[in-house]
BAZA-323076 format. One record per residue (C-alpha): residue in one letter; y, x, z. Coordinates in steps of 0.1 Angstrom, whole numbers, plus 5000, padded with zeros to 4 digits. Each point is the difference from the previous one (the first is absolute). Layout:
   lumba      v      u      w
       a      Y      X      Z
...
This chain:
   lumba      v      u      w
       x   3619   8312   8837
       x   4971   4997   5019
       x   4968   5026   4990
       x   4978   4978   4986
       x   5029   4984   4979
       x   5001   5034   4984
       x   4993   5002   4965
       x   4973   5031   4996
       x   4996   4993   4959
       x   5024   5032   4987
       x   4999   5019   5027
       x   4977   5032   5009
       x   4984   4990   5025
       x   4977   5036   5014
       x   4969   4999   4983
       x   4976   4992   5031
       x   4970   5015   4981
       x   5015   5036   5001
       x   4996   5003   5037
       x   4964   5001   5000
       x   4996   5019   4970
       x   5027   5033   5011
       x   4987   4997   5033
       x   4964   5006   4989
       x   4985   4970   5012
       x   4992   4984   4965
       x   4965   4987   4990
       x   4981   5014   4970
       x   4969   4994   4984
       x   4991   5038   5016
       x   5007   4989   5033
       x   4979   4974   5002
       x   4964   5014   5020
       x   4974   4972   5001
       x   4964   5008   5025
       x   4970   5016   4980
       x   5025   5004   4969
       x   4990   5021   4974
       x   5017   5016   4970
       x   4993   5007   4966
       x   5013   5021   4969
       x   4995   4997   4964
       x   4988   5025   4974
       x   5020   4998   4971
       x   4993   5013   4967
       x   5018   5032   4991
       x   4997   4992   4960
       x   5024   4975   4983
       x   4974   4990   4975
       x   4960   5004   5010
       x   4968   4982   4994
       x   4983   4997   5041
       x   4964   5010   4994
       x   4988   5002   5035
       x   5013   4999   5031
       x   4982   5013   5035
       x   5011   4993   5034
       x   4970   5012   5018
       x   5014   5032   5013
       x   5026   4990   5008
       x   4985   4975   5023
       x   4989   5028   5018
       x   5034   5012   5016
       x   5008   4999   5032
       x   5018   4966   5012
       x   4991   4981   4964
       x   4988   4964   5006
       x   4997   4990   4961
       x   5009   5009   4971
       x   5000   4980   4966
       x   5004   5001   4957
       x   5008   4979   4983
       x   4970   4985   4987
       x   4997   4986   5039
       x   5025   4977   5003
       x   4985   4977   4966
       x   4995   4975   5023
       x   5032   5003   5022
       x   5028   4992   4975
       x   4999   4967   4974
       x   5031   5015   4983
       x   5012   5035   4997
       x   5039   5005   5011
       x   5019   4973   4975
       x   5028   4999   4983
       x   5023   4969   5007
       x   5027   5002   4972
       x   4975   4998   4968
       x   5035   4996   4977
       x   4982   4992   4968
       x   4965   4977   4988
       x   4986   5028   4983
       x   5007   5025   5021
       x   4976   5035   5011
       x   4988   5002   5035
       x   4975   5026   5011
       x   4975   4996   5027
       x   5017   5017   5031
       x   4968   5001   5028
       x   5015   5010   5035
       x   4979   5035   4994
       x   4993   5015   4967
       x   4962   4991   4991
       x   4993   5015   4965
       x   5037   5014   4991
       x   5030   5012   5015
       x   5034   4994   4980
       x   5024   5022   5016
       x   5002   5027   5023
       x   4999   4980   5038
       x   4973   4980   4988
       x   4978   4990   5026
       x   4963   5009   4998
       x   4985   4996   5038
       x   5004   4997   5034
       x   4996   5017   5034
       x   4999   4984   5033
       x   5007   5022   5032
       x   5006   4997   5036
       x   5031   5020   4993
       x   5023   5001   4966
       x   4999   5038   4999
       x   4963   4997   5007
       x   5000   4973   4970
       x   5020   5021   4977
       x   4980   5029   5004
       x   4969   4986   4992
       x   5014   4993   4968
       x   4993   5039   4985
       x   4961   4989   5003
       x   4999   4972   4977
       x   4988   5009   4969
       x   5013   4989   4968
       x   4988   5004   4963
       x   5029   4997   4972
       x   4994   4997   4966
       x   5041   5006   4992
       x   5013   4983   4973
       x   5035   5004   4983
       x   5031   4988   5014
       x   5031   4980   4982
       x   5033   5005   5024
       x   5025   4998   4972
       x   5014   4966   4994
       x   5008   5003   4966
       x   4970   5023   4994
       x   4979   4971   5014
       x   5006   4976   4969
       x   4990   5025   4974
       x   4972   4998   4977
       x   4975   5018   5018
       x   5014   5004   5030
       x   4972   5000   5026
       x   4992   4969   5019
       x   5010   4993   5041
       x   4975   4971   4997
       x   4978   5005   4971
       x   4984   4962   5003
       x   5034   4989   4993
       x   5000   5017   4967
       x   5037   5008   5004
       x   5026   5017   5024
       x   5023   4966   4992
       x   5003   4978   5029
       x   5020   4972   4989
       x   5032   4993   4972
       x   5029   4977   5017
       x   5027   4990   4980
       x   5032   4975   5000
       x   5027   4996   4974
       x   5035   4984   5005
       x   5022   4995   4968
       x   4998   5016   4974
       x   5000   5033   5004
       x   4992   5017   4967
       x   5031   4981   4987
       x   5023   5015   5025
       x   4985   5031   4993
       x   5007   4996   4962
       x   5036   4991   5007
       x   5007   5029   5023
       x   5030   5019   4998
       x   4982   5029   5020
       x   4961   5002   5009
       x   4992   5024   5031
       x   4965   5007   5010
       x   4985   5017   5032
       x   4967   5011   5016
       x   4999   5005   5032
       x   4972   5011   5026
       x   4992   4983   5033
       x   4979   5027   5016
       x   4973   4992   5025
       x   5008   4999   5040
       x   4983   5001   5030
       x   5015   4977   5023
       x   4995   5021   5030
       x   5002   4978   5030
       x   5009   5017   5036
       x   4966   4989   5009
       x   4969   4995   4980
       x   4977   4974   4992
       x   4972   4989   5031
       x   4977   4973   5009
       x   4984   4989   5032
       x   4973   4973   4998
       x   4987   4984   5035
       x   4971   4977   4999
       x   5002   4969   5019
       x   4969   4998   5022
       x   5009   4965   5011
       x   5011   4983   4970
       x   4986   5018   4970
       x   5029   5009   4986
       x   5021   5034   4995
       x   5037   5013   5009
       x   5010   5025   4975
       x   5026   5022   5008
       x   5021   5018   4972
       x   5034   5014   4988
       x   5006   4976   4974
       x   5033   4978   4983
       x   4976   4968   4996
       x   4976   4994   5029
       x   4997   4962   4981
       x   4988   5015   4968
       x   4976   5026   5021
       x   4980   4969   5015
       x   5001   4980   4972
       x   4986   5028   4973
       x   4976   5018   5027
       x   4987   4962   5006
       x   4989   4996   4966
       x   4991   5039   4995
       x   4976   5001   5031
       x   4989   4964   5000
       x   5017   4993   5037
       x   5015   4965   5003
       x   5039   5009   5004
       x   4996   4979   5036
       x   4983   5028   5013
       x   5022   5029   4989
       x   5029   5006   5019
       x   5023   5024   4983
       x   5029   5020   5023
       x   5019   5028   4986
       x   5019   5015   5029
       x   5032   5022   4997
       x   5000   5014   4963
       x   5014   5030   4990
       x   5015   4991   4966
       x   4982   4988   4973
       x   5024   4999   4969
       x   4977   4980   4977
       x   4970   5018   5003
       x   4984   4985   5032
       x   5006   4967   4981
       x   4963   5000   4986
       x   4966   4994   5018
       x   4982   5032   4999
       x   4964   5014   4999
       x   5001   5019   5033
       x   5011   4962   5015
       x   4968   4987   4988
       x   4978   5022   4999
       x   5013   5002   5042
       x   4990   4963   5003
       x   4963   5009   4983
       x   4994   5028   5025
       x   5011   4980   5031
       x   4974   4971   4984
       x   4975   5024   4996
       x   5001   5022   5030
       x   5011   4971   5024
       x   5027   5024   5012
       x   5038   5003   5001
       x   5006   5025   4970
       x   5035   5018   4992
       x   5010   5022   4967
       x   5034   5019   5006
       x   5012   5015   4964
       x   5006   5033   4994
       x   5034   5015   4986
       x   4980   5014   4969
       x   4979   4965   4998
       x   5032   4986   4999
       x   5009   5019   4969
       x   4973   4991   4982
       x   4985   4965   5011
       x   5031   4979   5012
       x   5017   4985   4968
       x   5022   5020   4983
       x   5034   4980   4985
       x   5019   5006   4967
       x   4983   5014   4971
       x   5016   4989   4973
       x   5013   5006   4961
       x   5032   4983   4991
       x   5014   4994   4964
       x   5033   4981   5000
       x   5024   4993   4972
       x   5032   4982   4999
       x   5018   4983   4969
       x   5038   5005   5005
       x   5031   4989   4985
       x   5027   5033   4994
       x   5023   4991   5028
       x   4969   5000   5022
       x   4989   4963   5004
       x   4963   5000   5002
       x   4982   4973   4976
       x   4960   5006   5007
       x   4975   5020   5022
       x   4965   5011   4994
       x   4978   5014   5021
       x   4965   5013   4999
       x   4978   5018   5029
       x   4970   5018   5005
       x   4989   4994   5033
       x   4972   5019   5020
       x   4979   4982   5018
       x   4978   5031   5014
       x   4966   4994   5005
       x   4997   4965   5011
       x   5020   4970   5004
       x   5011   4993   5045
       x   5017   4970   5004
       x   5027   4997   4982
       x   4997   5031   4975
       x   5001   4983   4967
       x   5027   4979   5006
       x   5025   5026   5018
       x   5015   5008   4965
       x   5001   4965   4988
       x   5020   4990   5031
       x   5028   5020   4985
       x   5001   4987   4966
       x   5026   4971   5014
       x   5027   5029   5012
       x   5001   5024   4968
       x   5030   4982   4994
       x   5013   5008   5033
       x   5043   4988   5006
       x   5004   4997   4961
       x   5005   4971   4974
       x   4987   5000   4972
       x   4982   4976   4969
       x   4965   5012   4992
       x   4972   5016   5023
       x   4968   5013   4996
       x   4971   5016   5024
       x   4969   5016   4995
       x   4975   5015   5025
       x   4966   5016   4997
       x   4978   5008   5031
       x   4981   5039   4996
       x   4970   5007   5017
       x   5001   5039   5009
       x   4980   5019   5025
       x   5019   5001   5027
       x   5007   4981   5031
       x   5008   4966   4996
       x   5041   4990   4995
       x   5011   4968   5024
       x   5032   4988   5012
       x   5029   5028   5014
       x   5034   4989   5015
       x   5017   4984   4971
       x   4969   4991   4982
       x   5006   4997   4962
       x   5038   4989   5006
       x   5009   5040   5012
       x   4981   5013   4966
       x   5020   4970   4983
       x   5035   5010   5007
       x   4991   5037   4994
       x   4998   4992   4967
       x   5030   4975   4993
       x   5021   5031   5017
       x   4990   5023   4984
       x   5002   4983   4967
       x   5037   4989   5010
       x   5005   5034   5003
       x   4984   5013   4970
       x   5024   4967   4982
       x   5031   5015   5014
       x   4996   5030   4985
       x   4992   4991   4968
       x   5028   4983   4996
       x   5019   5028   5021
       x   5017   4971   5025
       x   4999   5003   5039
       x   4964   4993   5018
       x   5025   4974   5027
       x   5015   4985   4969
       x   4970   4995   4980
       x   4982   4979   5029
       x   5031   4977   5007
       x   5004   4991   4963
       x   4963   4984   5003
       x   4997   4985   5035
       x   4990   4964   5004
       x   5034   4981   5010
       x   4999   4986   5035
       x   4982   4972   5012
       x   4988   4983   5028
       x   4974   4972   4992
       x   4968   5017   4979
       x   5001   5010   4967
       x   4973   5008   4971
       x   5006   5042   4993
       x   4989   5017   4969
       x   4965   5004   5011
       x   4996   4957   5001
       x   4994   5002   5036
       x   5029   4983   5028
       x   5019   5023   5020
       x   5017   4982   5029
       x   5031   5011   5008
       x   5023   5032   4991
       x   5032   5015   4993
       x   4991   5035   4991
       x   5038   5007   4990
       x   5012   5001   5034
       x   4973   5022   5014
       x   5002   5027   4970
       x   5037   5004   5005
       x   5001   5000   5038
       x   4972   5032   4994
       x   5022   5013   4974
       x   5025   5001   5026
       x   4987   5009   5029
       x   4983   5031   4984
       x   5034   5013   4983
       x   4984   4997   4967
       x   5029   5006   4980
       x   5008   5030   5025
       x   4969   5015   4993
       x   5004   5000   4965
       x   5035   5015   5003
       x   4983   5026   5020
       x   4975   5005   4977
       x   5023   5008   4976
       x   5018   5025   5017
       x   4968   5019   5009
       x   4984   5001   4970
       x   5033   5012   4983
       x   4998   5028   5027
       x   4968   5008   4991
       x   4982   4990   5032
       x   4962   5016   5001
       x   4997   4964   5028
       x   4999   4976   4975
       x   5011   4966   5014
       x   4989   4965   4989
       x   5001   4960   5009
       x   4974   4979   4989
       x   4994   4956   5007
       x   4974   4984   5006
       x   5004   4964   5000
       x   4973   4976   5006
       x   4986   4965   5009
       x   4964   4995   5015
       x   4979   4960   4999
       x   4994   5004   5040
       x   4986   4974   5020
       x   4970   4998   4972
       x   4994   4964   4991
       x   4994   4969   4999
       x   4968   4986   5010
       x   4994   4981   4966
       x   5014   5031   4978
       x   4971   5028   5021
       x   4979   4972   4994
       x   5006   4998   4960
       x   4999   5036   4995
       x   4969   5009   5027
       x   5023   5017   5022
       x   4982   5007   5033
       x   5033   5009   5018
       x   5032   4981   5008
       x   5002   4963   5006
       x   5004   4979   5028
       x   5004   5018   5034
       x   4998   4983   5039
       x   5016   4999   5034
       x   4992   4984   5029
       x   5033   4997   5028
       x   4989   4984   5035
       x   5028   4999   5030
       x   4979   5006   5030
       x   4997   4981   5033
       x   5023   5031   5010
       x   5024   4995   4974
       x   4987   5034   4986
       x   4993   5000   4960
       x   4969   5008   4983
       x   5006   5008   4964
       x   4970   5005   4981
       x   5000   5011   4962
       x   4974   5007   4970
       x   5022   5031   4989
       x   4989   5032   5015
       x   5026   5028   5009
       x   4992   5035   4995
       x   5037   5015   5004
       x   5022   4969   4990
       x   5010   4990   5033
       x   4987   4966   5001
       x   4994   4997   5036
       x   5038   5002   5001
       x   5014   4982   4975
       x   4979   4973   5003
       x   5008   4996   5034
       x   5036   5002   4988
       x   4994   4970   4977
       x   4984   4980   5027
       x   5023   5002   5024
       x   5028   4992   4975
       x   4982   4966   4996
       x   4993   4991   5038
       x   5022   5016   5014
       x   4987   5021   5022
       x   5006   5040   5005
       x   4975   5026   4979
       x   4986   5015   5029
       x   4984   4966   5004
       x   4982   4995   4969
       x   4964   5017   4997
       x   4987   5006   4964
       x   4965   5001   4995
       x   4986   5016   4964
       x   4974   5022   4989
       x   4970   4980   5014
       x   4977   4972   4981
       x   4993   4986   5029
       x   5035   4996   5015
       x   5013   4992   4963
       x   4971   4987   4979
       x   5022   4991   4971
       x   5022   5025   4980
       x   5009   5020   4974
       x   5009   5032   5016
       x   5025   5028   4990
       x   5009   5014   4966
       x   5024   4992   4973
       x   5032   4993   5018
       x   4985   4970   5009
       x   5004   5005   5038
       x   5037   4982   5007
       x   5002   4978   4970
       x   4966   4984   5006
       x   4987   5007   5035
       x   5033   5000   5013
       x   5007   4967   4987
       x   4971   4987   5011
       x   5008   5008   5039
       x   5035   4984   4994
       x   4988   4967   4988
       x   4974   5000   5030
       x   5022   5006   5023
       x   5024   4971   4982
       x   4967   4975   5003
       x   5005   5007   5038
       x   5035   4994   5002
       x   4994   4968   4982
       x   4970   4992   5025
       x   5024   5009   5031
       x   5026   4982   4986
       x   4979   4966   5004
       x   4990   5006   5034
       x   5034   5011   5009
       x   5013   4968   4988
       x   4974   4981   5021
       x   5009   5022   5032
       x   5035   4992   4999
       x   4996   4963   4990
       x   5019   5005   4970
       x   4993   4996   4962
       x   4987   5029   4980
       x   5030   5001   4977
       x   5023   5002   5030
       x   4982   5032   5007
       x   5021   5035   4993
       x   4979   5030   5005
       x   5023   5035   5008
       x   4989   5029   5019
       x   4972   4990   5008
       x   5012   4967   5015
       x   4995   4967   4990
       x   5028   4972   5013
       x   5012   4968   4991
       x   5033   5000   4971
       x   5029   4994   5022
       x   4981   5006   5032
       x   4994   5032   5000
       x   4993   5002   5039
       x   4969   4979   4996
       x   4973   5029   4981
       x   4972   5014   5010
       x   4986   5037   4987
       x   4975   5005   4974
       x   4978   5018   5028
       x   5001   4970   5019
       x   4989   4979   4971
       x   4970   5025   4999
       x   4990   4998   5034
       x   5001   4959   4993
       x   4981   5005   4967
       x   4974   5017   5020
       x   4997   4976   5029
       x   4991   4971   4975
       x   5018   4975   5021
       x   5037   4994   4993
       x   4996   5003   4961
       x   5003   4969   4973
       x   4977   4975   4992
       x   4969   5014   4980
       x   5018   5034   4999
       x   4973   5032   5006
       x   5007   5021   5030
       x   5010   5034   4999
       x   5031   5016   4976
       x   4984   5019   4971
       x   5000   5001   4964
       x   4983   5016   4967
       x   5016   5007   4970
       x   4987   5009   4964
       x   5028   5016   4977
       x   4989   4999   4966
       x   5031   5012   4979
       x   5015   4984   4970
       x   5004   5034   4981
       x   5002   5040   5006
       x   5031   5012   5018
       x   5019   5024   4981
       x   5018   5028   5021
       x   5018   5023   4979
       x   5022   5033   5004
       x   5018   5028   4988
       x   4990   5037   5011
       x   5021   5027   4991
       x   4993   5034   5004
       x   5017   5037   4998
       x   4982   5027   4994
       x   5003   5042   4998
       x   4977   5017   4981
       x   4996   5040   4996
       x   4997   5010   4963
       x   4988   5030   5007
       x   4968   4990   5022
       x   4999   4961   4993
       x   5002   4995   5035
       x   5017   4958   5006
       x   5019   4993   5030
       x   5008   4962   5008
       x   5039   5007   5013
       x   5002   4965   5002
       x   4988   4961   4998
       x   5011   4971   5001
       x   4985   4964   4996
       x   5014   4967   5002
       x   4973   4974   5004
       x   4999   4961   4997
       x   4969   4982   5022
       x   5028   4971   5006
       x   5007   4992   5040
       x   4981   5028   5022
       x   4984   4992   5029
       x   5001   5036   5019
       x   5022   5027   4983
       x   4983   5030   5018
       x   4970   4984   4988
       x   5013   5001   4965
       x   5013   5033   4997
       x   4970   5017   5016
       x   4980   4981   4968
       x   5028   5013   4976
       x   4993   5036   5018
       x   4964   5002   4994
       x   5000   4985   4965
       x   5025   5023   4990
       x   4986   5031   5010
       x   4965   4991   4984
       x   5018   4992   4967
       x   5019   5036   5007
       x   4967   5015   5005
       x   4981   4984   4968
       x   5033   5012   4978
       x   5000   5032   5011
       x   4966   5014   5025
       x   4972   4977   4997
       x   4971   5003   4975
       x   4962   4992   5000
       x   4991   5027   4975
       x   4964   5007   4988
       x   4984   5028   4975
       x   4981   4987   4970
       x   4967   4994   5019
       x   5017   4978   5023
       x   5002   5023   5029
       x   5030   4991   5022
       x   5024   5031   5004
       x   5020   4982   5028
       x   4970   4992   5025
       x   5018   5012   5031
       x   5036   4997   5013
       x   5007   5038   4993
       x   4996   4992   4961
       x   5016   4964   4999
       x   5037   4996   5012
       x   5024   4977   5012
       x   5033   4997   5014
       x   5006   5010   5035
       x   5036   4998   5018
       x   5012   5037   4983
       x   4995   4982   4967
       x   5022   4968   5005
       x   5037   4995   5000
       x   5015   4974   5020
       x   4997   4965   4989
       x   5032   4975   4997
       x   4987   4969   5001
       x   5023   4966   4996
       x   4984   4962   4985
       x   5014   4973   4984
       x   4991   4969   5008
       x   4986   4971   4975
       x   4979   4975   5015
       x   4966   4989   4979
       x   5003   4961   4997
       x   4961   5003   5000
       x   4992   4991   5042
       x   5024   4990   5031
       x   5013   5037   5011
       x   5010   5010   4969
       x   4978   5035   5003
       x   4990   5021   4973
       x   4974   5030   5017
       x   5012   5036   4997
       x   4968   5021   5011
       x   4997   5015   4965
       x   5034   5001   4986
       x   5010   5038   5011
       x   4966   5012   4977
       x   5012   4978   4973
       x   5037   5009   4994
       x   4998   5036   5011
       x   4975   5021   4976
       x   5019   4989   4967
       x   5031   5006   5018
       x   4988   5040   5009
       x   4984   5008   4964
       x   5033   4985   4985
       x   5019   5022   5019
       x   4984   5036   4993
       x   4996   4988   4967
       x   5043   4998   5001
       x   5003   5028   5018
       x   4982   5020   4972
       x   5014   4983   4969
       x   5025   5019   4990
       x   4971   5029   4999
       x   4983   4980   4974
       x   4973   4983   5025
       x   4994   4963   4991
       x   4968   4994   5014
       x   4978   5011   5032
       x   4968   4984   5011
       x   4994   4993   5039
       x   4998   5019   5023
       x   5032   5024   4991
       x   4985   5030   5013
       x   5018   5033   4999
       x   4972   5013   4974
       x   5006   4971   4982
       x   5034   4996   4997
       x   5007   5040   4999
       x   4977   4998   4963
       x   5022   4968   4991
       x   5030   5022   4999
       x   4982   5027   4986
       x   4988   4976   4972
       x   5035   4987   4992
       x   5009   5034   4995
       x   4979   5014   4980
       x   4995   4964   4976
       x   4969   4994   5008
């Protein structure tokens, strides 16, 4: 076999983005040094709640290097819009004016109230101590179930109300089941705020264009296509002369999926100052002023018959939406409401959400957005099921898992998953982790009397990825999803230009969409360039979130690349004199059926594409195609995580000994690519189950501002992770992909809190909130003991 007959789909091909990255030769927005550039930091209010009586920059324009500086109240004529929100899920629902910088209130601690402008960024930042503020404070609400009280005080008092929105669906009929219900189990459970935490931090670079007019914003975002097309309506700037690039990205998890204020309020100084203009955010900005994800108050109730068949589901949620709604904050707990019902099948469903305005920083999208929080709750209720009717957590599950099937199928929550057959996945977990061996050993230590109290918990799970169709964002004002583009051209070379509207930040597309290319025309990987992250090299797409990426930007670079096959495969036929369905294309080699001596390389058909000359009669030179997915339905990847835990009942101290997490995303493209997704995801849903809290006093003061007071996993913390997938294609596009960027936060966090949960049952302990800290878990045991 020949190297370009090869077949790269399935295979790890080396990441090629890694060299430049470990070798430190990577691009980031801090890199980038423009002539005459200047920098500028933002004052930010250090009250959650405050009336902004004056502000007064004149001192500080006094400081040495400053060029400007700026409150609020200047930029009334720079912005027709304040930042927007593009998921308004209801008619009726609540949104607060959010200006780019605070002009007569500030709403959360992070709020921005003015502006310096320096010749240096240390120069800009300290200029900052001689602005002058007057605060009239008012109080704060950071309580979400405080927040809609009678009385409670008010985030936005010309709303008249901390309630943001109501958004409810009914399936069945659920208060029947209820009625009819052998066994009723209810649960509340807390999804406690994060801080995503990216490797590197938000920035922006603006560069005016002295030639055309225009500006090239540079910035560490997911969605350079929503950054020019929501900065082109917030600054008035025709989106022809905004050229949006984000370079390398260090992570972004959901929480540089949002246009921000610093972004505009970048492209307003460059405008005003006629100068290149760069903001670099600070660890403790980043704390307080990039979106926060999470937040939320989960009741969930179950109808059940006594053997364990589950009849109905309920669930109601308080969601916070912090101070203002970014992009996509209102609908984040909505977008969960279709997974509540997770694996299982059952008659009667019903969902209820409410949106909470508090005083803090603003909730938005985090890895797993709304699905993660979704199957934390129909866990932990499974859980909570199993042992009120004293059966096995394993045994409970399989009684109620939707029966296999391959074509899609309408689920409890009236909503069509694709494909699935969750049976085969939970038992090859079940296997691979010894689960029955671990409950024999269980036994035997807690017989002995074992201080090391061991447990297994599961966390299964299915996620909508690929977001959806065109025509369903459409009906439901979702600014996200959709339709996403690729453009494949064979050079005169026979090199490959791949350009796609998805933007990578860690996912590996320059490699696996090289991988898919050369597939099609085949030619080898190393041959294929893939261009991304630029509006001016891609001006149409839909960027990165959502576990979109493969099933819909993927997709879209395999049926460009099959347009130029098709194109090729005329021009071969008129090359070798032969007709077009006598054409076999292998290898990347067309020939004649039966005469497989007479061919001619796809690179060759290139090089006559380009030329113009030898091609077919009224056919356009050169051998290029674009391609506009727009998919049929979600994808629906799905798993089962299983995890071992020890935990010390004398100091409360959890150990993951072990996990393990079988995953569906149907046929993979790059395994190393796949499990280095699973190994992130997992350790972030390890680190919200057991280290990771955004906590704040009753002021709304944030107690984890720095690194030092918020943690997260690091290598001592994790086990090793056994990884293996099943594989169950999604009838819903041509590769059969599902997307697997968010599954390892999904399945994982249920799976750890189920487990210390087991591994402290037998001590009485039913029920711990996230994270399972030693302090917490020490005064659960302590609790069980004493009966309180």
């Amino acid at each position: 076999m020949t190297e370009t007959a090869r077949g790269y789909i399935g295979t790890s091909v080396p990441r090629r983005e890694d060299a430049a990255l470990l070798t430190g030769r990577g691009t980031w927005t801090d890199d980038i040094r423009l002539a005459g550039m200047l920098h500028f930091a933002v004052l930010r209010s250090p009250h959650a709640h405050a009336k902004v009586r004056s502000v007064d920059v004149s001192a500080a324009l006094l400081q040495p290097g400053v060029v400007a500086a700026f409150s609020g109240t200047d930029f009334t004529d720079d912005f027709a819009i304040g930042i927007p929100c593009g998921w308004p899920v209801t008619e009726d629902i609540r949104i607060p004016d959010h200006p780019p910088l605070a002009i007569s209130e500030v709403n959360h601690v992070g709020d921005g109230v003015a502006v310096v402008v320096a010749s240096d960024r240390y120069m800009a930042k300290d200029a900052l101590e001689f602005i002058e503020v007057e605060y009239e404070p008012l109080p704060a609400v950071v309580d979400l179930e405080s927040a809609m009280e009678e009385g409670s005080p008010l985030v936005h008092e010309s709303l008249g109300t901390n309630h943001c929105y109501t958004w409810p669906l009914a399936v069945g009929d659920v208060d029947e089941v209820f009625r009819e219900a052998d066994v009723v189990v209810e649960g509340r459970y807390v999804q406690q705020r994060l801080i995503p935490s990216a490797i590197e931090p938000r920035g922006v670079v603006v560069n005016p264009d002295p030639v055309n007019g225009g500006f090239t914003v540079y910035t560490s975002t997911q969605v350079p296509h929503f950054v020019r097309d929501i900065l082109a309506v917030m600054c008035g700037v025709p989106d022809s002369k905004l050229r949006i690039v984000a370079p390398d990205v260090g992570g972004g998890f959901g929480s540089k999926l949002n246009v921000y204020a610093e972004e505009a309020l970048a492209l307003a100084l460059a405008r005003k100052l006629d100068a290149p203009v760069k903001w670099i955010e600070e660890r403790s900005e980043n704390h307080v002023a990039t979106t926060h994800g999470r937040g939320q108050v989960q009741r969930i109730s179950v109808a059940a018959t006594g053997e364990g068949r589950i009849l109905g589901m309920k669930v109601e949620l308080l969601a916070d939406m912090g101070a203002y709604l970014q992009l996509l904050t209102p609908g984040i707990a909505v977008f969960g409401a279709f997974t509540y019902c997770g694996l299982y099948d059952f008659g009667a469903y019903s969902f209820e959400c409410r949106g909470v305005f508090t005083n803090l920083t603003p909730t938005d999208a985090y890895r797993g957005a709304g699905r993660s929080e979704a199957a934390y709750a129909h866990e932990r209720i499974m859980d909570d099921l199993a042992r009120a009717l004293e059966m096995d957590p394993a045994e409970v599950r399989l009684k109620n898992l939707i029966e296999p099937f391959t074509e899609p199928r309408v689920v409890p929550s009236g909503v069509m998953y694709d494909s699935g057959d969750y049976e085969k996945t939970m038992r090859k977990a079940l296997e691979l982790s010894d689960y029955h061996g671990v409950r024999e050993e269980q036994r035997r230590r807690r017989e002995a009397g074992d201080k090391i109290a061991l447990g297994i918990g599961i966390g299964n799970f299915t996620e909508s990825g690929g977001l959806s169709p065109s025509k369903v964002a459409a009906g439901v004002r979702l600014q996200s999803g959709g339709w996403e583009a690729s453009t494949v051209r064979m050079l005169p070379s026979g090199k490959v230009e791949v350009v796609t509207g998805t933007s990578p930040h860690g996912q590996g597309h320059e490699t696996a969409w090289a991988q898919i290319a050369a597939d099609a025309l085949g030619v080898s990987p190393d041959d294929v360039e893939v261009l991304h992250s630029d509006t001016l090299v891609a001006p149409f797409g839909r960027d990165t979130y959502g576990s979109r990426s493969l099933p819909v930007g993927g997709v879209a670079v395999h049926l460009a690349a099959g347009k130029v096959i098709d194109k090729a495969k005329k021009i071969a036929a008129h090359m070798l004199e032969a007709a077009e369905g006598d054409i076999e294309f292998a290898g990347g080699r067309f020939s004649v059926a039966g005469s497989p001596e007479q061919g001619v390389t796809i690179q060759e058909i290139a090089g006559e594409a380009f030329l113009g000359v030898n091609l077919p009669e009224g056919m356009e030179p050169n051998l290029t195609a674009d391609s506009h997915f727009d998919p049929p339905n979600f994808t629906w990847p799905f798993g089962t995580h299983v995890c071992v835990v020890e935990v010390d009942t004398e100091t409360g101290k959890v150990a993951v000994r072990d996990f393990f997490a079988v995953d569906d995303c149907g046929p993979i493209v790059n395994p190393q690519i796949v499990d280095g997704q699973l190994h992130g995801g997992i350790a972030q849903g390890i680190g919200q189950a057991l280290y990771e809290e955004a906590v704040y006093d009753g002021e709304g003061n944030p107690l984890t501002a720095t690194w030092m007071d918020y943690m997260f996993p690091g290598a001592p913390e994790l086990p090793n992770f056994t990884l293996e997938q099943t594989v169950t294609p999604s009838p819903t596009n041509p590769m059969g992909v599902k997307g697997i960027g968010e599954s390892g936060a999904i399945g994982s966090s249920p799976a750890v809190i189920n487990a210390v949960i087991d591994a402290l049952s037998h001590l009485g302990v039913t029920h711990l909130d996230m994270p399972a800290s030693p302090m917490k878990v020490w005064e659960a045991i302590r609790d069980a003991e004493t009966g309180r």
